[in-house]
C-alpha positions as CSV (number, residue, x, y, z in Angstrom):
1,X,-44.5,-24.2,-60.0
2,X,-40.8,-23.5,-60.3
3,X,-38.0,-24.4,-58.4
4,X,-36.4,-21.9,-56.1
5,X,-33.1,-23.3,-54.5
6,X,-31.4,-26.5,-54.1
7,X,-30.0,-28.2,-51.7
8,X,-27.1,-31.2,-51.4
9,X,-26.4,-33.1,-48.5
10,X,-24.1,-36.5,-48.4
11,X,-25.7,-39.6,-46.5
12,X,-25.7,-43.2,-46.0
13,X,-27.2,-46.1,-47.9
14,X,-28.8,-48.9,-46.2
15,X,-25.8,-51.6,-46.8
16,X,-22.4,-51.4,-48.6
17,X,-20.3,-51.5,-51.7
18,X,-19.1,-54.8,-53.1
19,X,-16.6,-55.9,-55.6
20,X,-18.9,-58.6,-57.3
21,X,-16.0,-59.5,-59.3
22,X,-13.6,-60.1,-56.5
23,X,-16.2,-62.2,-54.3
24,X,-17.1,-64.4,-57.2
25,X,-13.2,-65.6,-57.7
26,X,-13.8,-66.9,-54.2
27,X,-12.0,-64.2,-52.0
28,X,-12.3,-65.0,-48.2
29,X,-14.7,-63.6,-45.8
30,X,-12.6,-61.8,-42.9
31,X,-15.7,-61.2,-40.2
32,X,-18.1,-58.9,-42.5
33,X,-15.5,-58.1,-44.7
34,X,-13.1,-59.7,-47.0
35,X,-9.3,-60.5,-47.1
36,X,-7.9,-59.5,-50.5
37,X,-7.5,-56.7,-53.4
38,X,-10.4,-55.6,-54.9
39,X,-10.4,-56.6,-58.6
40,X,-13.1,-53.7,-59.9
41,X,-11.3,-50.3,-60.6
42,X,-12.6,-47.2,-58.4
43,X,-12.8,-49.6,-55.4
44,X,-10.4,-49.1,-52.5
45,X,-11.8,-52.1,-50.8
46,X,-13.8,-55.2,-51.5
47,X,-16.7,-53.9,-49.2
48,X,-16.8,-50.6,-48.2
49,X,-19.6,-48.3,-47.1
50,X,-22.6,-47.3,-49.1
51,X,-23.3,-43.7,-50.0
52,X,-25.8,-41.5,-51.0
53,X,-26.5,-37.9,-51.9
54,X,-30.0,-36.0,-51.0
55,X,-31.2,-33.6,-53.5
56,X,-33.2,-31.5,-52.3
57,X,-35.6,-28.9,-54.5
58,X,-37.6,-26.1,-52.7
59,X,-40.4,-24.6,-54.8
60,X,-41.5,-21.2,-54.8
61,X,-44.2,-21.5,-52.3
62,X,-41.7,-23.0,-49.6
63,X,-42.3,-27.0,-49.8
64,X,-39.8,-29.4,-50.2
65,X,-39.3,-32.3,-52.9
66,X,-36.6,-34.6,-51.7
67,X,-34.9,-37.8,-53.8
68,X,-31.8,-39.7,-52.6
69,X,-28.8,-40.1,-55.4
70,X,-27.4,-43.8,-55.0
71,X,-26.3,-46.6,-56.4
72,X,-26.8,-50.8,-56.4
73,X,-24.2,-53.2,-54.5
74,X,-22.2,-54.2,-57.4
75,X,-21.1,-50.9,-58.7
76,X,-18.9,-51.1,-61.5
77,X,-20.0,-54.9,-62.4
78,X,-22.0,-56.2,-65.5
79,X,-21.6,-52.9,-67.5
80,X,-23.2,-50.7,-64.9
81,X,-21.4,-47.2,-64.2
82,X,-18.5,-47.0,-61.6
83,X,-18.3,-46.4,-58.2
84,X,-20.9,-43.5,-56.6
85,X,-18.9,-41.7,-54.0
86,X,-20.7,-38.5,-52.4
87,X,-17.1,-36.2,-51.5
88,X,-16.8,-36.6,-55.6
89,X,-20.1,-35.7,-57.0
90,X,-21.3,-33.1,-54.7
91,X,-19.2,-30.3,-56.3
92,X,-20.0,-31.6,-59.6
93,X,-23.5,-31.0,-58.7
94,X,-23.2,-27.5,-57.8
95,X,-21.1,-26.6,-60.7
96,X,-23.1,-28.3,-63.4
97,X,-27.0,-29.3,-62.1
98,X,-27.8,-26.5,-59.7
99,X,-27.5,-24.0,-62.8
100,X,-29.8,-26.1,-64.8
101,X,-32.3,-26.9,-62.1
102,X,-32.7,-23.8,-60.3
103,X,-36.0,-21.9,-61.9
104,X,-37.2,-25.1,-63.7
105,X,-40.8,-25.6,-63.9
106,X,-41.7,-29.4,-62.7
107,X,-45.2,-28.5,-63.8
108,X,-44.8,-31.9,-66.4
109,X,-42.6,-34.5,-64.5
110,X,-42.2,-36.7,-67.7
111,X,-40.7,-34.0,-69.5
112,X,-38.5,-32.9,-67.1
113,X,-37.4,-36.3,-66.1
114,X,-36.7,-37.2,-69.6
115,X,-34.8,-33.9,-70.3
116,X,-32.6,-34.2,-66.7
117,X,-32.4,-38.2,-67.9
118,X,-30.8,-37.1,-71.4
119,X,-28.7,-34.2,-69.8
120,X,-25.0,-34.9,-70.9
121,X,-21.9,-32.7,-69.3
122,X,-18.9,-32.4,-71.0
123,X,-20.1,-35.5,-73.9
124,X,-21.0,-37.6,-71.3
125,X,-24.3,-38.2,-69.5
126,X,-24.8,-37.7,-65.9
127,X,-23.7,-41.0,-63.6
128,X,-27.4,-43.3,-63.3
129,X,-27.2,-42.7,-59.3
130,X,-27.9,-39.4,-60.5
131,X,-30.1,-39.3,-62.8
132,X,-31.8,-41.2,-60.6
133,X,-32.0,-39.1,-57.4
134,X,-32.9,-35.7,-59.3
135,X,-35.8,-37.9,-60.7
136,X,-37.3,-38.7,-57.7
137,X,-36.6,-35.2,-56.1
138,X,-39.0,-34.0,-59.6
139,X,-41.6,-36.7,-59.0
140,X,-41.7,-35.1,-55.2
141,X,-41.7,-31.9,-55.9
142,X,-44.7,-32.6,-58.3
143,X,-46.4,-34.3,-56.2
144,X,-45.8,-31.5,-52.8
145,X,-46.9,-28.7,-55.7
146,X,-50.4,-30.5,-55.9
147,X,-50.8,-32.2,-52.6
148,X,-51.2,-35.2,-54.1
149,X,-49.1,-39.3,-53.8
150,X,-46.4,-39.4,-56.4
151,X,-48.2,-42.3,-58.0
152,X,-51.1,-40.3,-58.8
153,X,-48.8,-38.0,-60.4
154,X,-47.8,-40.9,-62.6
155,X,-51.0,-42.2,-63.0
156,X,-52.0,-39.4,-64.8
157,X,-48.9,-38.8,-66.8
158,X,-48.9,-42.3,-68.3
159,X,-53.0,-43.0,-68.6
160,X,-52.4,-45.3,-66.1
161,X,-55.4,-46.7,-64.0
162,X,-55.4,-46.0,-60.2
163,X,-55.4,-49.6,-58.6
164,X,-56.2,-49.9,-55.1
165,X,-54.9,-53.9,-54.5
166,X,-51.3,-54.1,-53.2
167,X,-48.5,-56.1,-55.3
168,X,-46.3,-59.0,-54.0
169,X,-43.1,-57.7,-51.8
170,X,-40.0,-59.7,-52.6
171,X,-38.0,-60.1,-49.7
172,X,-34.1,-60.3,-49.6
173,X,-31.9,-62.4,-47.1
174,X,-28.2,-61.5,-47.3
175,X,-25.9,-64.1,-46.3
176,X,-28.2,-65.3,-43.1
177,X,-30.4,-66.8,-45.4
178,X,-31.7,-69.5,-43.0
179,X,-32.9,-67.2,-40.1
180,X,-33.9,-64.2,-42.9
181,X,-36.2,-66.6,-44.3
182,X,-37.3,-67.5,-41.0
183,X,-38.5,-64.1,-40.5
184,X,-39.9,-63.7,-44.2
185,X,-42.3,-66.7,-43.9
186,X,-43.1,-65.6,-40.4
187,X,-44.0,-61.5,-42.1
188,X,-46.0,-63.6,-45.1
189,X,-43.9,-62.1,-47.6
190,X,-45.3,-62.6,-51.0
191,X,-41.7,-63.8,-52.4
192,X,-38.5,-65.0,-50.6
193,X,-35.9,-65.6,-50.1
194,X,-33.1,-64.2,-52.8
195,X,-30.4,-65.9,-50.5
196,X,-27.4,-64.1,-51.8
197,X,-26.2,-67.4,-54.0
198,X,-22.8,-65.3,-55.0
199,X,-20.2,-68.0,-53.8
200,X,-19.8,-71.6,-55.2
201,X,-17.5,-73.5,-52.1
202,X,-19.6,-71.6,-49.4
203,X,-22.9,-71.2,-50.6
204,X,-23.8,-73.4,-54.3
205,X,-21.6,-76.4,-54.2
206,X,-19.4,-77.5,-57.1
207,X,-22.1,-79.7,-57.6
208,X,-24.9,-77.3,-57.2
209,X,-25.6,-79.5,-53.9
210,X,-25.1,-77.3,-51.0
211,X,-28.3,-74.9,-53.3
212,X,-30.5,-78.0,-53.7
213,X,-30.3,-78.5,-49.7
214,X,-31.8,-75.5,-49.7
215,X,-34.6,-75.2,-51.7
216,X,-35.6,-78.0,-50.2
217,X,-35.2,-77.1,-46.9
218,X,-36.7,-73.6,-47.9
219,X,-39.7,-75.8,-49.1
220,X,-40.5,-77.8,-45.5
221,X,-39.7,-74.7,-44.0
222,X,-42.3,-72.7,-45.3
223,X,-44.5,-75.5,-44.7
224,X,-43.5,-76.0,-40.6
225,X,-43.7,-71.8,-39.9
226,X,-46.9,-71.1,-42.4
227,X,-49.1,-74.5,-42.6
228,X,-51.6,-72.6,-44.5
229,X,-53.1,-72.9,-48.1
230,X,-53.7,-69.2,-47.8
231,X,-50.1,-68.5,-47.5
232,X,-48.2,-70.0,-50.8
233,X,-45.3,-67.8,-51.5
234,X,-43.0,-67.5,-54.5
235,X,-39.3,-68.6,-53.9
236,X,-36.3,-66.4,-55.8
237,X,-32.7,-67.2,-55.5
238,X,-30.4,-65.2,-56.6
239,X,-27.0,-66.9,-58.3
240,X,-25.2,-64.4,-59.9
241,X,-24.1,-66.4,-63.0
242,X,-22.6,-69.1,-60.8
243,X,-24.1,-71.9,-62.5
244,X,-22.1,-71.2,-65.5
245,X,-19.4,-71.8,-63.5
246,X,-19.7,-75.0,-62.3
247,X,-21.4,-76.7,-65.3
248,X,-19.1,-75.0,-68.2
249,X,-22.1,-72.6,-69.3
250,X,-23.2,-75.8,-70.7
251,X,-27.1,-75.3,-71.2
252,X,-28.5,-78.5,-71.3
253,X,-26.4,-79.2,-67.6
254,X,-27.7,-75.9,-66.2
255,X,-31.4,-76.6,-67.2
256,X,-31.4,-80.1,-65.9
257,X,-29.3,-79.0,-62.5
258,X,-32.9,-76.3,-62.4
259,X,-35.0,-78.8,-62.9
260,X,-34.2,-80.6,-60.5
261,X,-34.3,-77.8,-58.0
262,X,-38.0,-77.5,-59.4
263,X,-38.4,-80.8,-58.1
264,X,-36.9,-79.4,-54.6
265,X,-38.8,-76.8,-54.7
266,X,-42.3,-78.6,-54.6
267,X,-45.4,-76.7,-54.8
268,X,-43.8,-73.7,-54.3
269,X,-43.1,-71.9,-57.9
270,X,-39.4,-71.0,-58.1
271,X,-37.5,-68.5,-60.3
272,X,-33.5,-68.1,-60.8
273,X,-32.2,-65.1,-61.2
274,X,-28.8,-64.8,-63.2
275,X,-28.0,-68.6,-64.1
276,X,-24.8,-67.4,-65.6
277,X,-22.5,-64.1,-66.3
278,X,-21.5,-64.4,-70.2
279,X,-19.4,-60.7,-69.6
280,X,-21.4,-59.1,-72.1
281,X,-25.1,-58.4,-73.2
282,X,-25.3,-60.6,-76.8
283,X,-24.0,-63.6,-75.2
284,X,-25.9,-63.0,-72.3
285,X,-29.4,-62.8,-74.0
286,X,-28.3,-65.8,-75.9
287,X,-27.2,-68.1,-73.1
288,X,-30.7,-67.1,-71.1
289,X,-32.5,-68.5,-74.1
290,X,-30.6,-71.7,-74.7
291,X,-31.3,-72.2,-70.6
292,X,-34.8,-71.2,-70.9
293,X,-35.6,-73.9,-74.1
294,X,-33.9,-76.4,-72.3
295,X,-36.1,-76.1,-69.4
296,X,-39.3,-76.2,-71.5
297,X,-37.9,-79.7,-72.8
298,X,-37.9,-81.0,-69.6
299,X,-41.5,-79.9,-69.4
300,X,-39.9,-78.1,-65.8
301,X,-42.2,-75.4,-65.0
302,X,-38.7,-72.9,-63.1
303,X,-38.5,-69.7,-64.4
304,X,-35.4,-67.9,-64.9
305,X,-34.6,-64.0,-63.9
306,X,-32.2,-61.6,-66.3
307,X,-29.9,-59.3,-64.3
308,X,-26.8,-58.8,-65.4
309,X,-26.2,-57.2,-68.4
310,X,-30.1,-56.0,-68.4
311,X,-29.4,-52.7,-67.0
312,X,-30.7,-49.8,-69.0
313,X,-34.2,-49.1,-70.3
314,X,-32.8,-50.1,-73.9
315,X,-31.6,-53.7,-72.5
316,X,-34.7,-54.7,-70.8
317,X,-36.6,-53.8,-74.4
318,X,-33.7,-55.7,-76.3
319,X,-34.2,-59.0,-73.6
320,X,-38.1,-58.8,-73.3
321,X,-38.0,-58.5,-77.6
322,X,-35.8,-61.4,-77.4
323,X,-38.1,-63.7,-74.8
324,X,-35.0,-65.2,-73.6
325,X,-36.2,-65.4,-70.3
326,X,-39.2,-65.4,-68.0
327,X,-38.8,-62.2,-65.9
328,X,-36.4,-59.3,-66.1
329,X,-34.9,-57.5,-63.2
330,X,-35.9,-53.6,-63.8
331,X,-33.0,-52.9,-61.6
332,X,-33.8,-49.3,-60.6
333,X,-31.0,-47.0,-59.6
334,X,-29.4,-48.9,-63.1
335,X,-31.9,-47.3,-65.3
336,X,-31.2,-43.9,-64.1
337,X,-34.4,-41.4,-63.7
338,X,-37.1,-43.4,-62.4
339,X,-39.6,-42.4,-65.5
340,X,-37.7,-45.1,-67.1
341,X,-38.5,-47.8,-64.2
342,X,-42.0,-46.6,-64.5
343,X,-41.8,-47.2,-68.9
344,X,-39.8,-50.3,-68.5
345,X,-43.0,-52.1,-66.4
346,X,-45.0,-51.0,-69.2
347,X,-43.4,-52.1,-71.6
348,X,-42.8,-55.7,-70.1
349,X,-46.4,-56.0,-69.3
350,X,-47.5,-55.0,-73.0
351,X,-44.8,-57.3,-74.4
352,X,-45.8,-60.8,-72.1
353,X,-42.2,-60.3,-70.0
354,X,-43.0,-60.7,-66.4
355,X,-41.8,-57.9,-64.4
356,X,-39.9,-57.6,-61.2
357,X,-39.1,-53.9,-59.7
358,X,-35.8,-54.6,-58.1
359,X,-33.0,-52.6,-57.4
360,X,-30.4,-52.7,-54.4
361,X,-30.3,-53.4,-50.8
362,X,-27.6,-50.2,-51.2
363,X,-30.5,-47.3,-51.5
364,X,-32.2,-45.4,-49.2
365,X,-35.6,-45.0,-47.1
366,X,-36.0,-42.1,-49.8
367,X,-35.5,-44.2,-52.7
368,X,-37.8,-47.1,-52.1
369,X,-40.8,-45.0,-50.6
370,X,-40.7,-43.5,-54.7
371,X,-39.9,-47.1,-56.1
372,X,-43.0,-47.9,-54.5
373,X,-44.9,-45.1,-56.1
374,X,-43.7,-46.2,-58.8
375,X,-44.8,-49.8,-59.0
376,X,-48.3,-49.2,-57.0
377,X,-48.6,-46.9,-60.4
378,X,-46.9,-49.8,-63.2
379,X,-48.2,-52.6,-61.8
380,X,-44.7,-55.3,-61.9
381,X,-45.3,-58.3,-60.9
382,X,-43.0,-58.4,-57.8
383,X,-41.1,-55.5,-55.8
384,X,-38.2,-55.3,-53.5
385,X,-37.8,-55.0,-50.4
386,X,-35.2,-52.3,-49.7
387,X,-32.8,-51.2,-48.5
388,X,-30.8,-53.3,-46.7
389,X,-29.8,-57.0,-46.1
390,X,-31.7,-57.8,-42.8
391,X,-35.1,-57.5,-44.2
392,X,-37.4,-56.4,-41.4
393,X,-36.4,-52.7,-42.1
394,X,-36.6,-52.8,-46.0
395,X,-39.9,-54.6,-45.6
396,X,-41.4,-52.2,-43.0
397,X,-39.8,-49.2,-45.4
398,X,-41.6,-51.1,-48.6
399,X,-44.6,-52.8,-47.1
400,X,-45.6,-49.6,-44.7
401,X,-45.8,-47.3,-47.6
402,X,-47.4,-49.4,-49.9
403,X,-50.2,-50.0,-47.5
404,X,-50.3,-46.0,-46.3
405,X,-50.4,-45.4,-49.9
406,X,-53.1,-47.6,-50.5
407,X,-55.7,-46.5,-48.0
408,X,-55.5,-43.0,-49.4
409,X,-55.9,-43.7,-52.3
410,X,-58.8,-46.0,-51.3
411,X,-60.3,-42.9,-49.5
412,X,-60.1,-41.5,-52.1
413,X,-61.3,-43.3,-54.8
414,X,-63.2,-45.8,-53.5
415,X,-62.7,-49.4,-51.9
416,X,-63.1,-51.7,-55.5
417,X,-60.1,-51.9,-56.6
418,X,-59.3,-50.8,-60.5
419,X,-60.7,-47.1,-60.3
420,X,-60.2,-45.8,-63.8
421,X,-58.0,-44.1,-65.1
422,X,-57.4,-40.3,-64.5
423,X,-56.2,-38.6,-67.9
């Protein structure tokens, strides 16, 4: 099956742009903005609005495969590529990728994933919020040619077995992180909160104390809304290397300050995402691992997350090799086509890395309904909830099409689970 035409159109993500450098030098909030210059080039603001660009292939015999182009919050920030702005990559589209799509057979997804993926233009390769929409536009399209769920498609691409039990959806608060969790516990989501921990004065403390309030009163929360022993969900806070700021990137201080948040935390397990921000990835991997020895000392049992700096397919291999943390963030629009998402969980679940699907509350109902493909085929250990910051509607996105997934694949392969594999 061959691809006939394509199509561009320019749309909306499901929350905004943000200058992660600006916010974290303590810029102030002006209603749902902030006062200030932005500090990151490309942006003309500190927040401004999310977009996103639908690619859109139609195959010879009239279907449609459809994948949404965009890119995380923080564009620009941690070594990830620069601002995604539709008005100046739809031209560059039609000038350089329609040519090179148009009569392509998508009869082997890998392969054309992997060849789009490597595509360069002019020396350079194509930006990851492309790479990443034309790959799920290919999955699609696939998937439309044979009537089939694009995680069948992968399932039989990679050997992978067709699993029929759902995985763990990780919800994410924004800044209302009291009344999102609120609503979290009340869905029974497998993993909350995130919490948006990206500001020491307002959010951490220059103590860490305003955090530690928190967890704690995350932990009697969940116990007051949910007083069940069915119901034990997994808290994840986000920090974005603020922690290193307020304790000097001083190891033995951070893994002590998390430790004690363990202790807040209960019986609830807790993992924390990005302790610190060393500005670069060999620091980085080494700072996670002096954090993460620390904290096995102490005997504390608090996991912590990589983010920054683990963008790309290559990174996550180069962390998970390194074991200098518990769980890496497979970030998804960072890693460009969505093949490499899909090799990333492999290869964290082969190498004892625990594996979280992530990606960005700035991506699309498109983008997370093939995310979810995608891990209902890799198996991670967690998966976002996306897009947006107010949870219920990146939940019911997530949630609704994992389960709709799930019973057909259940009709079709049976009720029990682990179904074989189909090669």
């Amino acid at each position: 099956m061959k691809i006939s035409r394509i199509l561009y159109s320019a749309g909306s993500t499901g929350f905004f742009f943000d200058d992660q450098r600006a916010i974290k030098q303590g810029v102030e909030h002006d209603g749902f903005t902030y006062k200030g210059a932005p500090r990151t080039p490309g942006f003309g603001n500190i927040r401004q609005a999310g977009e996103s660009i639908s690619i859109i292939l139609q195959l010879e015999n009239g279907r449609f495969g459809v994948g949404d182009a965009a890119a995380v919050q923080y564009s620009g920030a941690g070594g990830r590529d620069p601002l995604f702005l539709a008005a100046a990559y739809i031209p560059f589209l039609q000038r350089h990728i329609s040519p090179v799509l148009e009569g392509l057979d998508i009869q082997n997804f890998r392969e054309s994933a992997a060849y789009l993926d490597q595509l360069k233009v002019d020396g350079e390769r194509l930006h990851t919020a492309l790479r990443y929409g034309i790959s799920q536009a290919l999955l699609d399209a696939k998937a439309q040619s044979e009537n089939r769920l694009m995680c069948e498609v992968l399932c039989e691409e990679y050997s992978l077995p067709v699993i029929t039990a759902g995985i763990p959806v990780f919800g994410q608060s924004g800044d209302d992180r009291y009344c999102g969790a609120d609503k979290m516990i009340i869905k029974r989501a497998g993993v909350l909160p995130h919490a948006l921990i990206n500001s020491i004065d307002d959010k951490l403390g220059r103590r860490g104390e305003k955090l530690r309030e928190y967890v704690a009163w995350l932990a009697a929360r969940i116990d007051m809304l949910a007083p069940s022993e069915t119901y034990r969900p997994t808290l994840h806070i986000d920090v974005y290397g603020t922690l290193g700021l307020i304790f000097d990137y001083d190891a033995v201080k951070i893994a002590q300050y998390l430790a004690k948040l363990g202790d807040a935390a209960g019986k609830f397990p807790l993992y924390i995402e990005g302790p610190v921000d060393m500005e670069a990835k060999v620091p980085q991997i080494a700072a996670l691992a002096a954090i993460r020895e620390e904290l096995k000392k102490l005997g504390s049992p608090v996991k912590i997350v990589a983010d920054e700096w683990c963008n790309t397919l290559e990174d996550i291999v180069e962390f998970t090799d390194a074991a200098c943390c518990d769980m890496v963030q497979i970030k998804t629009p960072d890693l460009g086509s969505i093949h490499n998402t899909v090799r990333a969980v492999i290869y964290c679940k082969n190498h004892g890395m625990e594996a979280y699907q992530g990606g960005t509350c700035n991506e699309t109902d498109i983008s997370a309904r093939a995310c979810v493909h995608a891990a209902l085929a890799a198996r991670p250990e967690r998966i976002l909830a996306k897009p947006g910051m107010g949870f219920d509607e990146g939940f019911m996105i997530t949630r609704n099409e994992m389960e709709r997934s799930l019973r057909i694949l259940r009709a079709k392969y049976g009720e029990n689970g682990d179904c074989g594999k189909r090669v």
